[in-house]
C-alpha positions as CSV (number, residue, x, y, z in Angstrom):
1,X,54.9,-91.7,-53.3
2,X,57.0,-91.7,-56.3
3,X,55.8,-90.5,-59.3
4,X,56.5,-92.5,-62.9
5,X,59.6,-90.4,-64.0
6,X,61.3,-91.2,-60.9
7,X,60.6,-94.5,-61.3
8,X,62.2,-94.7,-64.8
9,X,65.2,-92.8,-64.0
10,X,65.8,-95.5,-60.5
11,X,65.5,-98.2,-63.2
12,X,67.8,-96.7,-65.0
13,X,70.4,-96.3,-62.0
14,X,70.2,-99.8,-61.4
15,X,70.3,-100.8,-65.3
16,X,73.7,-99.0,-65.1
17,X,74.8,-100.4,-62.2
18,X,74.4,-103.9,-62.4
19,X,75.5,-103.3,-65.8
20,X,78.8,-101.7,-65.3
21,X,79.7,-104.1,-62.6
22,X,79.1,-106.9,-64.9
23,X,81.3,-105.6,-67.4
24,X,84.0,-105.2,-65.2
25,X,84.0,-108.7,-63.5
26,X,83.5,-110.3,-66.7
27,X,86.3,-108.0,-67.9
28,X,88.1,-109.1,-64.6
29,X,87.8,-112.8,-65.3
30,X,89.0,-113.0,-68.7
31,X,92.1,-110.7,-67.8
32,X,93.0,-113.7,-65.3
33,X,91.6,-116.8,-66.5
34,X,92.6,-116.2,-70.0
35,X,96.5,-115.0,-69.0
36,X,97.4,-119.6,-69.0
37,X,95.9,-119.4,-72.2
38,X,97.8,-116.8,-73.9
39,X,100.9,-117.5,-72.0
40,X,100.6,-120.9,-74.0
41,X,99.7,-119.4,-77.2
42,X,102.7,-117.1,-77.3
43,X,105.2,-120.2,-76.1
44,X,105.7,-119.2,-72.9
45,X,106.3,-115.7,-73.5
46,X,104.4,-113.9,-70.8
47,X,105.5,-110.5,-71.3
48,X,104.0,-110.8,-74.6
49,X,101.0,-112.4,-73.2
50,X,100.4,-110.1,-70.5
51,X,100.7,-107.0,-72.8
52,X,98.1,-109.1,-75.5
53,X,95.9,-109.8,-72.5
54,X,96.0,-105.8,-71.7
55,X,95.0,-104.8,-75.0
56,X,92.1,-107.7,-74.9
57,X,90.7,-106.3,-71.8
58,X,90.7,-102.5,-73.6
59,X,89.3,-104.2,-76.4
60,X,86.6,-105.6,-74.1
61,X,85.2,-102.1,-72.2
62,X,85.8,-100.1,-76.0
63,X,83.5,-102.9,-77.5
64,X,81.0,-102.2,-74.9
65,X,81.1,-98.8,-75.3
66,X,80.4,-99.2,-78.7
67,X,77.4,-101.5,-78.2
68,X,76.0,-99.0,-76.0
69,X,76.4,-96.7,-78.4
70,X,74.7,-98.8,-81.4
71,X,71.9,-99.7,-79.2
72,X,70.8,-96.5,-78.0
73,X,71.3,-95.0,-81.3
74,X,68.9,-97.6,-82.7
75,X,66.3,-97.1,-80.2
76,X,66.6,-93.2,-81.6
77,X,62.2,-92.8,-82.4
78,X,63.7,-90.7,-85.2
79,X,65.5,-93.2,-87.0
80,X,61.8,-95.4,-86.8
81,X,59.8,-93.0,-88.9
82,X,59.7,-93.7,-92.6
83,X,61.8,-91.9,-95.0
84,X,59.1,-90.1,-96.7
85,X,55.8,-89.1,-95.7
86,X,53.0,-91.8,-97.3
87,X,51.1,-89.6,-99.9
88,X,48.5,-91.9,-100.4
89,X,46.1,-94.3,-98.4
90,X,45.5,-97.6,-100.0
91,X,42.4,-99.1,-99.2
92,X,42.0,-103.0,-99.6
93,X,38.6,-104.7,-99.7
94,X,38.3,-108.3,-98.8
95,X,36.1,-110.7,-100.5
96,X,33.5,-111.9,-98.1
């Protein structure tokens, strides 16, 4: 019925998906939850605590980002391979 490829790539879909909707909520959450706690950082400024809480929450999806970056650059089979070629086999005999 479905072959492996499609299988991979609707694993995928859903990776991104549940994903991306957990980084907004959490996103979400800390935007609101965390606004009584900045409020009372900053002394009862709120202006300056909602603009701090903006930037947090941009902070937030741009660190993501970057993760997601990192990580699939480090799963790069490139980047795995050693630097040089071995030019020489090294062949150990154990002592029976």
């Amino acid at each position: 019925m479905y072959n492996n490829e499609t299988t991979i790539v609707v694993s995928y879909i859903i990776y991104l998906m549940i994903s991306v909707t957990l980084t907004v909520w959490v996103a979400r959450t800390l935007h609101k939850r965390g606004a009584i706690f900045l409020v009372d950082a900053f002394h009862g400024n709120a202006e300056l605590a909602a603009s701090v809480n903006h930037l947090l929450v941009v902070g937030f999806y741009l660190i993501n980002i970057v993760f997601s970056r990192i990580r699939k650059h480090g799963q790069n089979s490139e980047l795995r391979r050693p630097p040089v070629a071995p030019d020489a086999l090294l062949r150990v005999t154990v002592p029976r």
